[in-house]
C-alpha positions, 0 to 999 in steps of 0.5 A: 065255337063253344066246346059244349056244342062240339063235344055234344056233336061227337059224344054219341059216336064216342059211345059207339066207339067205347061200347062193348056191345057194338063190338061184339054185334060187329063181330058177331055179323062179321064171323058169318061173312068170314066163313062165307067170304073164304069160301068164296076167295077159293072159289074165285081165286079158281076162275068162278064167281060164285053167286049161289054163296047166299044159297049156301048160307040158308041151306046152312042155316036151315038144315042146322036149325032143324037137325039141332032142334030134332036131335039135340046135338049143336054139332051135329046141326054144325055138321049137317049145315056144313053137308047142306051147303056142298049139296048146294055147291054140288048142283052150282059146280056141276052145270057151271063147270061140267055142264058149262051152263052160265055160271050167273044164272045157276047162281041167282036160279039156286039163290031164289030156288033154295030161297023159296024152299027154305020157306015153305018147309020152314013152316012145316018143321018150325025148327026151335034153337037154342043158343051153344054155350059160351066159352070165355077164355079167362083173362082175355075175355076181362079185356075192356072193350073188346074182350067179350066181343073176342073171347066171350063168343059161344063155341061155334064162333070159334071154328072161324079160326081153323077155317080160315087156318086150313084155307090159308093153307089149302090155298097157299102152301098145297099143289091143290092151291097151286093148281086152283090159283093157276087155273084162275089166272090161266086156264089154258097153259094149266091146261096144257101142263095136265091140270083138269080145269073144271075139276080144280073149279068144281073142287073150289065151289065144294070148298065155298060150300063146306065153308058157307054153309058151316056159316049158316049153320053157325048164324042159328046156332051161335047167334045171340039174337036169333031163335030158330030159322028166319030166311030174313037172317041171312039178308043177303050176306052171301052177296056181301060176302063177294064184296068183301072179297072184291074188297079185299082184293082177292086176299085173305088178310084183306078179304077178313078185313072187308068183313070186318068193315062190314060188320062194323055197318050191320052193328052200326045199323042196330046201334044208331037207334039205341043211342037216340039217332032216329032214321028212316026204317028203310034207309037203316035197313039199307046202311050195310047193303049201300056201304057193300056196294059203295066199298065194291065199286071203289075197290073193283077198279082198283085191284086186279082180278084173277083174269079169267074169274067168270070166264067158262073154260072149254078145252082147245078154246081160247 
């Protein structure tokens, strides 16, 4: 085989491999599935499949474009968006655990609901932002390759670190976490031992919600690409938020990687066009959502679940 032919074949996934830009899309998009994602591993980890994750974001993400936009402030918008997604935690947990209405359909229900709400007051407010300011850590950020994309990032990017450090320790090293991870695997003897099932669930989704719409709020705010609210942004990241944890096997070091593959394929859907691939729009457009379930169904069947994720607790039943 002629090694001009071979080597042609593989120089653009070389560029890829060596562009600074790619990998600072991939971990642009994979900073916003990580806030949503270890929000979720809580959630799940307590027994609940929180679909409304997707409502989550975008009450986040609106709420914190229209904030920072009337006051000025990024923190404040960061601090609203964060309040927006535990009221849409609030409205899940509550008929889910307390009024035990099928926790899928409240969550598909809020992710339509806050979905279309998003929309119609977007037109009236047509919140305006502006990106936060970049903070370059000196010296790391002149790292080739992927420097910039780690060290370079505007500040709100960097509150994925003490999120994902306080639900590591929420989760792992509290009474809290002990009692969430025990009523996920075994509602009925925690039950038994005194711990309020539904309340520990509820708490979970509160925790999923804090930290998911924190995730909105971040996409507008700190997000290069974007200007302002546009539902279309948040594309159903939420859902593939609960890949990566499926992914990740219900862990935190795994379910941080699963974002980071699926960030890869949303920096990779962006990159392809510029380095003279030509794809169908559609199938483009697809390439992240198929590489999520392609992942999901894989590694579904190979890791162990919580054994009673999406099972309703109602006490003296078992």
């Amino acid at each position: 085989m002629d090694p001009t032919i071979f080597a042609s074949a593989f120089t653009p996934l070389l560029n890829i491999a060596s562009s600074d830009t790619m990998y600072q899309s991939m971990i642009r998009f994979a900073v916003v599935l990580a806030f949503a994602a270890v929000g979720e591993l809580v959630a799940e980890r307590a027994g609940t499949l929180n679909i409304s994750a997707e409502a989550m974001l975008i009450s986040g993400a609106f709420t914190g474009a229209v904030v920072s936009d009337h006051t000025g402030h990024i923190a404040f918008g960061l601090i609203c968006g964060m309040l927006a997604g535990v009221i849409v935690a609030a409205i899940q947990a509550n008929l889910s655990h307390r009024l035990t209405i099928d926790q899928f359909v409240v969550g598909l229900t809020l992710n339509l609901f806050v979905l279309g709400l998003a929309l119609f007051l977007d037109a009236r407010f047509k919140p305006q932002t502006n990106v936060a300011t970049k903070w370059r850590v000196p010296g790391l950020a002149n790292i080739p390759i992927i420097g910039e994309a780690l060290y370079g990032q505007p500040w709100p990017m960097y509150l994925i670190l003490p999120t994902v450090g306080a639900s590591w320790y929420l989760l792992f090293r509290t009474r809290w976490g002990l009692e969430v991870r025990a009523v996920g695997e075994n509602p009925q003897s925690a039950d038994v031992t005194g711990i309020h099932v539904n309340r520990r669930r509820r708490q979970s989704i509160y925790f999923a919600g804090l930290c998911s719409g924190l995730g909105g709020a971040v996409l507008v705010l700190a997000q290069i690409p974007i200007n302002g609210f546009e539902a279309g942004h948040v594309g159903l990241k939420g859902i593939i938020a609960i890949g990566a944890v499926i992914f990740g096997g219900w862990t935190l070091r795994g379910t941080l990687f699963g974002c980071l593959i699926f960030g890869y394929f949303f920096a990779l859907q962006q990159a392809l066009p510029s380095i003279g691939y030509t794809i169908n729009s559609q199938l483009s457009g697809a390439l992240p959502y198929l590489a999520a379930l392609a992942v999901t169904s894989i590694f579904a069947a190979r890791t162990r679940q919580p054994r009673a994720l999406a099972q309703p607790f109602i006490r003296g039943l078992t």
